[in-house]
N, C-alpha and C positions, 0 to 999 in steps of 0.2 A: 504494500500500500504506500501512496505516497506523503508526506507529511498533511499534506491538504486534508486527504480522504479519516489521515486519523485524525486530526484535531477534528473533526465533524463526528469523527466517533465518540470521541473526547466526549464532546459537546454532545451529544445523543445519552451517554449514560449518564454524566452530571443532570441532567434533563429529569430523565426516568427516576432516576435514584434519590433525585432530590423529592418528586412528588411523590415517589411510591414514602419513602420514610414522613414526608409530611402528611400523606393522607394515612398512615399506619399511627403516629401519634395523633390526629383529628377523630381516630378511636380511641385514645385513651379512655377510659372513663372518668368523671372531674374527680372521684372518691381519692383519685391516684396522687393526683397532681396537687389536692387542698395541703401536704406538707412537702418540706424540701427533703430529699435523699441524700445521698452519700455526693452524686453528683452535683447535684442544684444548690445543695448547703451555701451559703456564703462564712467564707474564711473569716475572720480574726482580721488577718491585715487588709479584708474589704473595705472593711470599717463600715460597714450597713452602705455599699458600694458609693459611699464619698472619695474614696481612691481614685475611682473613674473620672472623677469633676478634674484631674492631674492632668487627664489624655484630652480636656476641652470639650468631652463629650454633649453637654450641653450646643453648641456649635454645630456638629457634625448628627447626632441622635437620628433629628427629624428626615436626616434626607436618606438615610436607608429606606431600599422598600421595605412592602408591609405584603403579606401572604396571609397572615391569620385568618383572614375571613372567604381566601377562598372556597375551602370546602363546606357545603349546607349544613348550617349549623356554629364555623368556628367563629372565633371573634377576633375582631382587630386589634392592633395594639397600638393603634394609631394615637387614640386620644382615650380620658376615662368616659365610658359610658354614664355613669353616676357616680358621685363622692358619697354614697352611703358605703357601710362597713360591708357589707353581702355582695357589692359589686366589687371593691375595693379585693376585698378575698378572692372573687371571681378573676378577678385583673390580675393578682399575686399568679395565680394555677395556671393562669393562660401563660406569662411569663417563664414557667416552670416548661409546657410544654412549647414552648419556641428554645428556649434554650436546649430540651432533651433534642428536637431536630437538628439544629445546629452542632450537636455534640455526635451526632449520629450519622451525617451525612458525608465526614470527613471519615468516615471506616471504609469506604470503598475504595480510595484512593490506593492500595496496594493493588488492586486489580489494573491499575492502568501501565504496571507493569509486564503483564501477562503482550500487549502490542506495541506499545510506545518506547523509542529509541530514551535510552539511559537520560538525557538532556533533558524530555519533554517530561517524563518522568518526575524529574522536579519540579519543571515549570506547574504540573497537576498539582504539586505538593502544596507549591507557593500559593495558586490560586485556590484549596482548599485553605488553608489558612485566612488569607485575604478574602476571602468570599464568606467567613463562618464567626471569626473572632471578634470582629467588629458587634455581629449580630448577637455574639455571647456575652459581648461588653454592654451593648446596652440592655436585656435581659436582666442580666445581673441589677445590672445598675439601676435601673428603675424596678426590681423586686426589692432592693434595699430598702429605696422611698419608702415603696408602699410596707412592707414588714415595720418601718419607724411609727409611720402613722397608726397602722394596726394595732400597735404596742401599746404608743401611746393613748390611744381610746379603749386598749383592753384593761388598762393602768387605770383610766378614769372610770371607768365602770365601776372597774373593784372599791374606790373610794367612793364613790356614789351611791354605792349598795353598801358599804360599812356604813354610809353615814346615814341610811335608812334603818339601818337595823335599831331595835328598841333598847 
């Protein structure tokens, strides 16, 4: 094949593989995605993803696309649908599964080994990185937000309810 024919290949399984893992998490169930895991946890030196405000995220955030809402049923992650607590949680899960896609969609990348000359090889590598990290960076980074505010109002409750108590 010629380099043309595979970078179209290239491009044909990035394609596939990205929508088959996106529409494979669009089934998650939300019971899954309402906590973080081993993966989705945010670190210590996230710092409830204020780390990210370092890389100007704020700046750059908006002009990623958005996919969330292609498949019947998912949700955008464009803007918040409501700032009540239930959406806010709902916004947190959806977050959870955009980043599981993201973490998921850079596992195929050994296969581009199997046709592509050593050089281009990398170049699949570079551009799974560059194509996925950004979109884990702001995932993160805006599950930080919302987990702060969450806290915060599950903080106030608790004093709210102590202070009803007789």
């Amino acid at each position: 094949m010629s380099n043309g024919q595979i970078v179209l290949l290239d491009a044909l399984v990035w394609s596939v593989w990205s929508a088959a893992v996106g529409y494979a998490a669009h089934r998650l169930p939300l019971r899954r995605l309402d906590h973080d895991g081993p993966l989705t946890r945010l670190h210590s030196w996230e710092r409830d993803g204020r780390v990210y405000e370092r890389l100007g995220i704020r700046r750059w955030k908006d002009r990623l696309p958005e996919f969330g809402a292609v498949f019947r049923g998912g949700a955008s992650k464009r803007s918040l649908p409501a700032r009540d607590t239930p959406h806010l949680a709902r916004f947190a899960a959806e977050t959870r599964r955009a980043e599981i896609v993201h973490w998921a969609i850079p596992l195929v990348t050994p296969l581009f080994a199997l046709w592509n000359p050593a050089w281009l090889v990398g170049v699949m590598v570079a551009y799974a990185v560059a194509a996925n990290a950004p979109c884990l960076i702001v995932q993160r980074y805006n599950r930080g937000r919302l987990l702060r505010v969450l806290t915060r109002r599950s903080r106030g409750l608790g004093r709210a309810r102590r202070a009803e108590a007789p």
